[in-house]
N, C-alpha and C positions, 0 to 999 in steps of 0.2 A: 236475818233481817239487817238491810243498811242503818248504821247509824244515821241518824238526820240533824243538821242543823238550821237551825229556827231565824231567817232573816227577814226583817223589818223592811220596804221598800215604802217611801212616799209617796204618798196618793197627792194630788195637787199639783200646784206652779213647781216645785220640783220634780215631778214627775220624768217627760219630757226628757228631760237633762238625765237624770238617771238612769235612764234607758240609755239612752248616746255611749255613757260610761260604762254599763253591765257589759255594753254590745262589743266596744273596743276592748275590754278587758279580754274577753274571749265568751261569754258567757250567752245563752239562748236569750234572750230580753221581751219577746214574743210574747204582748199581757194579752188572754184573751178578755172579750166584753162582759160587763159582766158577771167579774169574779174578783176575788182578795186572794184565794188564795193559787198557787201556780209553781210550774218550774221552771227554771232556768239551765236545763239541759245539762244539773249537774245532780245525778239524784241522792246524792249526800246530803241536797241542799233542797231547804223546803219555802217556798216564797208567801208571804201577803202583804197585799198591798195596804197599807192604810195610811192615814193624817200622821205626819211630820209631828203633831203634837201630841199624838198617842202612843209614838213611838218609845221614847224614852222610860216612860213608865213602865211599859210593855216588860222593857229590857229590864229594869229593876224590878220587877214580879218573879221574872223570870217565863215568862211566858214569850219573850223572843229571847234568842242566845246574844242577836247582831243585829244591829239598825243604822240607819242612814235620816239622821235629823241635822238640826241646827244648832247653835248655839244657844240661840233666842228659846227654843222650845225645851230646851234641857237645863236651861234655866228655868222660864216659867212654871213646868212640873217641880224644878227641884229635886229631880231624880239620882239616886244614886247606880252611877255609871261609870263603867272606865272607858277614856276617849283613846280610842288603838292609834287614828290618823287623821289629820285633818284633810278634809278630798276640798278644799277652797274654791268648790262653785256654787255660783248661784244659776238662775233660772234659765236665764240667758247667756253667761259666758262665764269664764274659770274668773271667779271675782268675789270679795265679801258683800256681802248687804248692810245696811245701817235700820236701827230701828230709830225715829228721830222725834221728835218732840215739835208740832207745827203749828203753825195759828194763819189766822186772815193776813194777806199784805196790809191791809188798812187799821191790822188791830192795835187796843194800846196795848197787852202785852209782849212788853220788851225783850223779856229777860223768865228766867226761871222762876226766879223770885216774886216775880207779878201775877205766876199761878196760885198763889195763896187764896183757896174758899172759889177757885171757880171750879170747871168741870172738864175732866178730860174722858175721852172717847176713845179706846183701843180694845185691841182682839188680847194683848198680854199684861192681862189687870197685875200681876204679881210682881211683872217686868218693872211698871211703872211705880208701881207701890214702894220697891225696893229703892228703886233712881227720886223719890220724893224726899225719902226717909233722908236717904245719904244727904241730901240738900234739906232737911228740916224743913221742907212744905207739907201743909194738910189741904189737899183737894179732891174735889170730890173724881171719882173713879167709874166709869161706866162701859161693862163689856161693850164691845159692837161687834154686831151677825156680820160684819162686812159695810164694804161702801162707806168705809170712816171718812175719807178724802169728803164726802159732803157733808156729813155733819156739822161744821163751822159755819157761819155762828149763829141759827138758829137751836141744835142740838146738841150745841157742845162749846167750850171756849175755845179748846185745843184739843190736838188730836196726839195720840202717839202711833204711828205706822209704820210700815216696811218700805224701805225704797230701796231700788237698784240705780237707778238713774236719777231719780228727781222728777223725773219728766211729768208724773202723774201728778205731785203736789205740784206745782207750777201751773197744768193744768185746770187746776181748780182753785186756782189764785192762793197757794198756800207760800209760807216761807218756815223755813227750819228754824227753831229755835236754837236747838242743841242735839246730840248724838247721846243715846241713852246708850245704845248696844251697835258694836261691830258683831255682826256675825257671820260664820263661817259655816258650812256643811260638812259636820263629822262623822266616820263611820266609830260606834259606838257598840259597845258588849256588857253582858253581864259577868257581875263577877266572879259568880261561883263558875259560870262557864269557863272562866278562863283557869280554873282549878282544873278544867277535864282534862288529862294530855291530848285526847285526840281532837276537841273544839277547839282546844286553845291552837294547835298546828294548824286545822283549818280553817281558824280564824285568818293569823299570819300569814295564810297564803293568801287569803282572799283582801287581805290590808296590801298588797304587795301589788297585785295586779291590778285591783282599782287605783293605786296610786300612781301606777302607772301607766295607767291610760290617761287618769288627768292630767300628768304630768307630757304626755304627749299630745293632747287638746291643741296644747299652746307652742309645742315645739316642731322644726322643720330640720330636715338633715341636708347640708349641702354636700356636693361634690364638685370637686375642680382639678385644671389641671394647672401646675405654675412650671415656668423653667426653675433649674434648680440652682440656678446662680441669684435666685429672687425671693427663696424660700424662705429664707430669715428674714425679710422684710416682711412676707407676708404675713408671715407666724407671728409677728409684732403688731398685728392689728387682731388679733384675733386672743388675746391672753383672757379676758374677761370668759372665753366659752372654753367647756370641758375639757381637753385631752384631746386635740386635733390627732387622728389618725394618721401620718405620714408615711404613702410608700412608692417607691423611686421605682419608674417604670425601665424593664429590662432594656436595655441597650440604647438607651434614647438617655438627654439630658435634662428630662422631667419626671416632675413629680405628682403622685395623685392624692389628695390632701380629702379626706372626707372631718365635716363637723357639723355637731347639732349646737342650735341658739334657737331665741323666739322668732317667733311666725314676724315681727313687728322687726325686730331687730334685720330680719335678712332683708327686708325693701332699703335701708341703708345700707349694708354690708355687698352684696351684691353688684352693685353698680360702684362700688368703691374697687373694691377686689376688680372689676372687670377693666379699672382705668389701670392698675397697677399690673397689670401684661396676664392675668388668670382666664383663662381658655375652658371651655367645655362645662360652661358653670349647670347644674343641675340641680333642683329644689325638689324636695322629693317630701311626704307627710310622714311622722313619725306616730306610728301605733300606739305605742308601748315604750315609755326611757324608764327602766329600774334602776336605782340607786343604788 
């Protein structure tokens, strides 16, 4: 009988996005309807799907070996965990999120210090509890099922929530007070598992390849060709990115120059490179960059 390892997948707004990642990693990502638990076409590896906030726990029971949570949520549990890698997406693109502290445009509270005795409204009561303390405020604290963004200020003075853009508190006429938590998307383990030698390898591998799928999310490979009386000029605009591959085509006085940088950086690089005499330019997606 295979040995199995036990991984945590998040059910929710990261979902989605962790799917994208399983799938460039190399891995089967195919959730049927329906179900928590699954494979991913690796049958060492045992899947369920569940809440980003049950995860953590999970891992410190021991009841998963590996999980895929937040920052925000492994704080809120308070779980004792070891973080393998940070995979720094959120929902929507390779980026951290902010948990933030918000109230009415129109309110009088200014400042932190002006929540003293009112009421705040968040899904991570422990999150805020802790961020009160460290600032010596006592206010009152109230889970919310969701839909926090409307509770002001009928139901609440201020809210603590999750933003990726802003766009939702603005929406609903909100302004940030302050930034309780940056968080990130960890892939996280237990830690007697990592006593096992053969979880602990499988873990490693699988910290490997998911890191480098995210890390290809955001990267593009170019190709080009330069004359070789131009090379060094070239190579001097390009010091910021990895280990330009350089190699001199047989019998001709050029060169074919391949390098990877971000997806953002090559719409400048590009039409730069194309003015400084580079021929045959080619943008190509990167799968997979390991480290």
């Amino acid at each position: 009988m295979l040995p199995k390892l036990k991984l945590g997948i998040p059910k929710g707004s990261l979902q989605e996005r962790t799917i994208e990642i399983l799938e460039a990693a190399g891995f089967d990502a195919n959730i049927p309807d329906r179900t928590y638990a699954f494979s991913i076409g690796d049958p060492e590896i045992e899947c369920f799907l569940l809440r980003p906030q049950e995860i953590p726990k999970y891992i410190e029971e021991g009841k998963l070996d590996l999980g895929i949570s937040g920052d925000d949520c492994i704080t809120e549990t308070k779980a004792k965990v070891r973080e393998i890698c940070d995979l720094e997406y959120a929902k929507k693109k390779i980026t951290k999120v902010k948990w933030v502290l918000a109230v009415p445009e129109n309110s009088e509270i200014k400042s932190v210090k002006d929540l003293e005795g009112k009421t705040i409204s968040t899904e991570m009561v422990n999150l805020v509890k802790d961020y009160l303390k460290k600032h010596k405020i006592k206010a009152k604290i109230e889970f919310s099922w969701g839909g926090t963004e409307v509770k002001p200020p009928r139901f609440a003075d201020a809210i603590a929530d999750l933003t990726e853009t802003g766009a939702s508190l603005r929406a609903h006429n909100l302004k940030i007070l302050d930034t309780i938590l940056e968080s990130s998307t960890k892939l996280i383990a237990n830690r007697s598992a990592l006593r096992d030698p053969w979880k602990k390898e499988k873990i490693r591998a699988i910290a490997i390849l998911l890191k480098g799928a995210v890390e290809g999310k955001e990267t593009v490979s170019l190709m080009l060709h330069v004359r070789e009386s131009k090379l060094k000029e070239i190579l001097r605009v390009l010091p910021r990115f990895k280990k330009p591959t350089v190699r001199k085509l047989t019998g001709q006085d050029w060169c074919d120059i391949n390098v990877s940088c971000k997806e953002k950086e090559a719409r400048v690089l590009i039409p730069k490179l194309k003015k400084m005499g580079c021929e045959g330019i080619v943008e190509y997606p990167s799968v997979k960059i390991i480290k």
